[in-house]
N, CA, C and O atoms as a GROMACS GRO file, in nm:
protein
  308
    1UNK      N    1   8.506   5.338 -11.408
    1UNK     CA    2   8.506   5.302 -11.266
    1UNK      C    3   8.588   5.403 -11.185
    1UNK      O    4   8.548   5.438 -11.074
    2UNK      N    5   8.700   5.452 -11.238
    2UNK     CA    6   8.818   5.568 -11.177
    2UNK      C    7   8.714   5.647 -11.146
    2UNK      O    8   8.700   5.663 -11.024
    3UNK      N    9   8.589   5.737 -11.261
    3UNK     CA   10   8.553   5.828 -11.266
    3UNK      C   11   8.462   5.868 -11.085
    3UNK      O   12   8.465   5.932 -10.980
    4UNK      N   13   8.390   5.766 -11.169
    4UNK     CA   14   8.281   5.732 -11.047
    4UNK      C   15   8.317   5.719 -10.874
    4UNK      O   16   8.254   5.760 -10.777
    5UNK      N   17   8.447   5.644 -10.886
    5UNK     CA   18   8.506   5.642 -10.713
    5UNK      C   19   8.560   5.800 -10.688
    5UNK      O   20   8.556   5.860 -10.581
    6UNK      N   21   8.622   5.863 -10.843
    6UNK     CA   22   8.679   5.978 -10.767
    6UNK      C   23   8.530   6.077 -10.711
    6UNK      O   24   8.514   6.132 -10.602
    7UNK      N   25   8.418   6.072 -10.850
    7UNK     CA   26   8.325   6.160 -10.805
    7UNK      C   27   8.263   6.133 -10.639
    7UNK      O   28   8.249   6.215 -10.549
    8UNK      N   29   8.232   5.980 -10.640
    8UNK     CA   30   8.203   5.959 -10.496
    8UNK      C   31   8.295   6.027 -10.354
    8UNK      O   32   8.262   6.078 -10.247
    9UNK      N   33   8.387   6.005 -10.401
    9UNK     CA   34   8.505   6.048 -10.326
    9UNK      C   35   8.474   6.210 -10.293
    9UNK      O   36   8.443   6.266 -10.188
   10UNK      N   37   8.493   6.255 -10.414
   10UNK     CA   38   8.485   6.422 -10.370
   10UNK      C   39   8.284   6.405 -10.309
   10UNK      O   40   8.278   6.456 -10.197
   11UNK      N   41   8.189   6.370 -10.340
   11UNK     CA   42   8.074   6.360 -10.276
   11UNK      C   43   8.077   6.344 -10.081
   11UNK      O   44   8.039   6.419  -9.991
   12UNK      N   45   8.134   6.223 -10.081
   12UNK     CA   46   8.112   6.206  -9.957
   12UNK      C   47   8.231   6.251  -9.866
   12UNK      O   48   8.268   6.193  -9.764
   13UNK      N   49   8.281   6.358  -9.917
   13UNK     CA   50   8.395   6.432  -9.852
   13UNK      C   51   8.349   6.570  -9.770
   13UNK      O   52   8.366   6.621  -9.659
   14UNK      N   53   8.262   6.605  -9.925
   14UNK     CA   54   8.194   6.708  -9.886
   14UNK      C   55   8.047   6.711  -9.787
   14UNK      O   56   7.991   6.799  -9.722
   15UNK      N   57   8.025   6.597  -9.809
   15UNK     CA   58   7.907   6.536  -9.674
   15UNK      C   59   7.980   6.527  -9.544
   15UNK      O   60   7.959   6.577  -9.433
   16UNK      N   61   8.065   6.455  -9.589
   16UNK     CA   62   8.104   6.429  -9.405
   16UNK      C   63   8.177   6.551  -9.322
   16UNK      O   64   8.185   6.565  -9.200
   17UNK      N   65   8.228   6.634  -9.426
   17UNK     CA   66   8.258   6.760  -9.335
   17UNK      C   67   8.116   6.823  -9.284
   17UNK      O   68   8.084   6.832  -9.166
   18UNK      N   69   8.074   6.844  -9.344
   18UNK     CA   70   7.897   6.868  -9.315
   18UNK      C   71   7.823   6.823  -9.167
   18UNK      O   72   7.793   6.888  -9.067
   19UNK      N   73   7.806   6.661  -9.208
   19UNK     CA   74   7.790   6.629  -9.088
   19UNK      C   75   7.858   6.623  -9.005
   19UNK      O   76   7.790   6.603  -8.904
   20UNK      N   77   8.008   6.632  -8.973
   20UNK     CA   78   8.064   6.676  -8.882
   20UNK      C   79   8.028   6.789  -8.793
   20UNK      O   80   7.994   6.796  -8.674
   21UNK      N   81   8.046   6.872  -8.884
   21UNK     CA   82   7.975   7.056  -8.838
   21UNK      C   83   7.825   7.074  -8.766
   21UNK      O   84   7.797   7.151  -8.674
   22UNK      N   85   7.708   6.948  -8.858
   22UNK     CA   86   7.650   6.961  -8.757
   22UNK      C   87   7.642   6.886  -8.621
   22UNK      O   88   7.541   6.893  -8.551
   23UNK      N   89   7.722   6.834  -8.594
   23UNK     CA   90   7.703   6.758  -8.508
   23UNK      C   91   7.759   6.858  -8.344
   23UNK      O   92   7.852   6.939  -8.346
   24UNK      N   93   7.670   6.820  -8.209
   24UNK     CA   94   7.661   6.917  -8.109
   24UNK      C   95   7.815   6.895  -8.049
   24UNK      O   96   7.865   6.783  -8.061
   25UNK      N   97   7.889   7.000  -7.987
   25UNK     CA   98   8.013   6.970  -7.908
   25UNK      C   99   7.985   6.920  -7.733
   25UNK      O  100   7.920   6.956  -7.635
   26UNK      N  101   8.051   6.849  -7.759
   26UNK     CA  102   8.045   6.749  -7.594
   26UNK      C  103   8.166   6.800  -7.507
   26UNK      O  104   8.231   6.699  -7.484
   27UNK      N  105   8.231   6.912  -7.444
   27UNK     CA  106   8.299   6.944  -7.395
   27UNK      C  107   8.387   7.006  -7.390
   27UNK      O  108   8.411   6.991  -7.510
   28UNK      N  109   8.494   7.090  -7.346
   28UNK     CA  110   8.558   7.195  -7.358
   28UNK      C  111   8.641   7.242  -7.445
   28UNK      O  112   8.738   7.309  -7.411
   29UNK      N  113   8.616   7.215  -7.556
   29UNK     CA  114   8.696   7.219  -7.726
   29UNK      C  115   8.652   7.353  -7.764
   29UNK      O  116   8.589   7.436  -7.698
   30UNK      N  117   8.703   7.359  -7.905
   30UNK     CA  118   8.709   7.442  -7.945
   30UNK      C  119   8.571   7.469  -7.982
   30UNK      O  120   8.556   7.580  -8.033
   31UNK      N  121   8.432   7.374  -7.964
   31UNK     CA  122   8.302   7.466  -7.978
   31UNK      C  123   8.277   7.558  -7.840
   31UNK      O  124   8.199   7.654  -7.849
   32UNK      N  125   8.336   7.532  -7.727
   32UNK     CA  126   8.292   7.583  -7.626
   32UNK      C  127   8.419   7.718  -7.642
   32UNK      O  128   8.386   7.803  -7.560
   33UNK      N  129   8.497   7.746  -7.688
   33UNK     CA  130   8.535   7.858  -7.743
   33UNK      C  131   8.480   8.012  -7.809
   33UNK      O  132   8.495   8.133  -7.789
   34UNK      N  133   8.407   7.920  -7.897
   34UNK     CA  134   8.323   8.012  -7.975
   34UNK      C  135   8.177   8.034  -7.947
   34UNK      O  136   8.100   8.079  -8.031
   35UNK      N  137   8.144   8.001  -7.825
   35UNK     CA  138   7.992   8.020  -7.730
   35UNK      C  139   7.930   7.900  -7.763
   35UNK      O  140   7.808   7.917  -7.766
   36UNK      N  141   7.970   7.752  -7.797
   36UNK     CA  142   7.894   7.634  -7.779
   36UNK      C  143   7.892   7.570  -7.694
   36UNK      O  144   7.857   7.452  -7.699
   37UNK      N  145   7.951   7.666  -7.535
   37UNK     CA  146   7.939   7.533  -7.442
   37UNK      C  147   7.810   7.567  -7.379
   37UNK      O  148   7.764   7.490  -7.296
   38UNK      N  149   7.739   7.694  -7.415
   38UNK     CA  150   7.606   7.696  -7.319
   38UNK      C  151   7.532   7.585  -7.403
   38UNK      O  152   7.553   7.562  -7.522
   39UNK      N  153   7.445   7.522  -7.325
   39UNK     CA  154   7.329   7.450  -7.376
   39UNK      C  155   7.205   7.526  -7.332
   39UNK      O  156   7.179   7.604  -7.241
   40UNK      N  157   7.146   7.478  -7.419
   40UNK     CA  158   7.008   7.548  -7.392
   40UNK      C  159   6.900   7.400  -7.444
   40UNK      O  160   6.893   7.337  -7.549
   41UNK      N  161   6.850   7.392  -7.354
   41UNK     CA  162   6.716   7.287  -7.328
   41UNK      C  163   6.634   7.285  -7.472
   41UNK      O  164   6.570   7.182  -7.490
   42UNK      N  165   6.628   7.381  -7.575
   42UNK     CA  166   6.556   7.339  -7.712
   42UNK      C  167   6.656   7.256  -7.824
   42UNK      O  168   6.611   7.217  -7.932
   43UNK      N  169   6.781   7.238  -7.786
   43UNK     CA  170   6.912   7.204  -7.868
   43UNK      C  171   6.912   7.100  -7.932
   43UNK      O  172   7.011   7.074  -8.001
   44UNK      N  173   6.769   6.986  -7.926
   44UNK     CA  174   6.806   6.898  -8.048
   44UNK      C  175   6.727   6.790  -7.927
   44UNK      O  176   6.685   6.837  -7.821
   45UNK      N  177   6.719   6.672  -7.955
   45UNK     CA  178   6.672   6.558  -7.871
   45UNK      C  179   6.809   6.416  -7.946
   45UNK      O  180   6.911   6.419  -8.015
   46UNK      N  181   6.746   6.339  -7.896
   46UNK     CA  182   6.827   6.247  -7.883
   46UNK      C  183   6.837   6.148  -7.986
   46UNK      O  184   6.932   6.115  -8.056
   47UNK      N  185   6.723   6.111  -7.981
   47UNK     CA  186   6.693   6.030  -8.149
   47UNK      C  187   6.772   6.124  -8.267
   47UNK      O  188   6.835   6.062  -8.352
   48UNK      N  189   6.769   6.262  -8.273
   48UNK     CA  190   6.808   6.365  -8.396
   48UNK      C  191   6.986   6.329  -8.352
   48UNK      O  192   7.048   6.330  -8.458
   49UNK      N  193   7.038   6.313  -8.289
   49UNK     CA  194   7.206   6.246  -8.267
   49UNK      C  195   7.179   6.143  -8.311
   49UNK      O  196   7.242   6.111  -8.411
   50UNK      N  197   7.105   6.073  -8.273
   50UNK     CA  198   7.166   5.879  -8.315
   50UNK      C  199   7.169   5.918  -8.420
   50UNK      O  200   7.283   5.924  -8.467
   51UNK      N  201   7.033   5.974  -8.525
   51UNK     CA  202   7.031   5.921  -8.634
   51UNK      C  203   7.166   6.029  -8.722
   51UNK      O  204   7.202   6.003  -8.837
   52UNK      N  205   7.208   6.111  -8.664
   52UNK     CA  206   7.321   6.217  -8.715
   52UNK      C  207   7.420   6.127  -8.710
   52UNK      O  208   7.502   6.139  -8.801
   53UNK      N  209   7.448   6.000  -8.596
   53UNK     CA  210   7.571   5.992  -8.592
   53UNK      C  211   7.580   5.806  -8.682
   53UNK      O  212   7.685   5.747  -8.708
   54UNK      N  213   7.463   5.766  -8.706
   54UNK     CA  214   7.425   5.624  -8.764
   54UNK      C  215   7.478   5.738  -8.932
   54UNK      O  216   7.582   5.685  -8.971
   55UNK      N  217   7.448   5.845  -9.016
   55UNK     CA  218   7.421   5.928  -9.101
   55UNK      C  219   7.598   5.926  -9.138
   55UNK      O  220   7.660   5.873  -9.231
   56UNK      N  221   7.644   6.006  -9.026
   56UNK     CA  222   7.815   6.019  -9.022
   56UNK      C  223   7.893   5.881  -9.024
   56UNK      O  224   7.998   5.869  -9.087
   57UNK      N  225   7.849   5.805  -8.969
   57UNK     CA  226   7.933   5.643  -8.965
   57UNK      C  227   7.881   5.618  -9.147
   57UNK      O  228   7.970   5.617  -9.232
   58UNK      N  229   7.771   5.604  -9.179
   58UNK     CA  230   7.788   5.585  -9.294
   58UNK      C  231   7.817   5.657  -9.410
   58UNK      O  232   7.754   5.604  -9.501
   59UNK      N  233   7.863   5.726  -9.439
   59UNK     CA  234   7.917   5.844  -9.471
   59UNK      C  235   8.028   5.851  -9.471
   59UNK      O  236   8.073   5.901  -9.574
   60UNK      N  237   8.129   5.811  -9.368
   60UNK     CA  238   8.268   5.789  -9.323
   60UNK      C  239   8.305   5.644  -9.422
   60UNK      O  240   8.400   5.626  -9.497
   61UNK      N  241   8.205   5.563  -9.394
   61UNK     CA  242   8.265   5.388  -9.455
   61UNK      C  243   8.275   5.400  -9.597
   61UNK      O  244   8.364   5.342  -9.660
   62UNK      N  245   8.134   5.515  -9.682
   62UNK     CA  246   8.168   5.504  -9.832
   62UNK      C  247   8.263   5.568  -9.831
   62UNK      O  248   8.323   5.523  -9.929
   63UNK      N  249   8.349   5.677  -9.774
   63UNK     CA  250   8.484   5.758  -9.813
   63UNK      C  251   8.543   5.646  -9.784
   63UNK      O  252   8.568   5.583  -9.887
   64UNK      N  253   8.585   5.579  -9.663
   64UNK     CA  254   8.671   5.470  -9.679
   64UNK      C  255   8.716   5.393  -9.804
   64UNK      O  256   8.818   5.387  -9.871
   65UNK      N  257   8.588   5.334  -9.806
   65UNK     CA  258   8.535   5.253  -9.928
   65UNK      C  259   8.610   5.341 -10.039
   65UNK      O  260   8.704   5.279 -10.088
   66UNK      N  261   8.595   5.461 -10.088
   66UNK     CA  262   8.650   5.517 -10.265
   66UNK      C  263   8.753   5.545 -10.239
   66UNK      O  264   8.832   5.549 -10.333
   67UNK      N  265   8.807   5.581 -10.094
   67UNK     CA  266   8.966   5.603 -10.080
   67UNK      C  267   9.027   5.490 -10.094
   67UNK      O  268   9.113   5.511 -10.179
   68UNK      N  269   9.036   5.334 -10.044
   68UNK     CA  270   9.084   5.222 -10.118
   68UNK      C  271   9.071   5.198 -10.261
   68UNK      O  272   9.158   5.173 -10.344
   69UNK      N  273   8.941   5.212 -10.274
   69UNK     CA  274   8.920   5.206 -10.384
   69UNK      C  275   9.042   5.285 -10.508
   69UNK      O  276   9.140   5.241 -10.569
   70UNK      N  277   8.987   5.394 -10.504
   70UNK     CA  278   9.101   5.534 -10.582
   70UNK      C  279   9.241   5.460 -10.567
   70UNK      O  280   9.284   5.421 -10.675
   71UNK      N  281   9.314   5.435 -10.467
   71UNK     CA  282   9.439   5.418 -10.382
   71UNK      C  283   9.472   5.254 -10.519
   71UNK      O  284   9.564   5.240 -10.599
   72UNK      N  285   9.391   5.193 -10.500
   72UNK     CA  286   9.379   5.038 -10.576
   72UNK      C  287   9.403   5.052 -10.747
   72UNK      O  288   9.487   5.015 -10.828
   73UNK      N  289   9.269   5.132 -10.746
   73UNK     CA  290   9.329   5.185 -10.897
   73UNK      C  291   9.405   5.249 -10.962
   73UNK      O  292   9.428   5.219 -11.079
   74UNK      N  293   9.466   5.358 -10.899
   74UNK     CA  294   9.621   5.435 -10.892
   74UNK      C  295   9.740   5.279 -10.930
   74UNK      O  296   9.815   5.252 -11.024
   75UNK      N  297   9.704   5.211 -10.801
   75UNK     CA  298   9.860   5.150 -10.792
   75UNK      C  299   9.867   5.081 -10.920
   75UNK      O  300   9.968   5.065 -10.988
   76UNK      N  301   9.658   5.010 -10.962
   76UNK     CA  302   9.731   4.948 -11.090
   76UNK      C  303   9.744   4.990 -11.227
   76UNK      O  304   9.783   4.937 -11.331
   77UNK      N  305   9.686   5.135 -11.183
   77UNK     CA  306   9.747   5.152 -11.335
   77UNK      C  307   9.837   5.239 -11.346
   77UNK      O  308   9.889   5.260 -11.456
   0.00000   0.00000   0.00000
């Protein structure tokens, strides 16, 4: 069971940085730094966010999820 939460763990760690990255910058941060504040009208539609950000929320809850997890099994053994 250790094995499996840690592998998940390192899995959806490496996803959610991912989908982070792709996800578009909304305002004067550090993507609009590096030339992401132009938009350009072919940049993605709208449905392709929801479902990026429905993708990232779940994604986020299983790391939650194996980081208690991991954290639980540490303390008891």
């Amino acid at each position: 069971m250790k094995l499996f939460l840690q592998i998940t763990l390192i899995v959806s760690s490496v996803l959610l940085v991912l989908l982070v990255l792709l996800h578009r910058g909304r305002g004067g941060g550090l993507s609009s730094l590096f030339g992401g504040g132009m938009q350009s009208s072919l940049s993605g539609s709208s449905v392709v966010e929801k479902n990026l950000d429905r993708l990232t929320l779940f994604v986020g809850s299983i790391w939650v999820i194996s980081v208690v997890g991991v954290g639980l099994l540490l303390k008891v053994a």
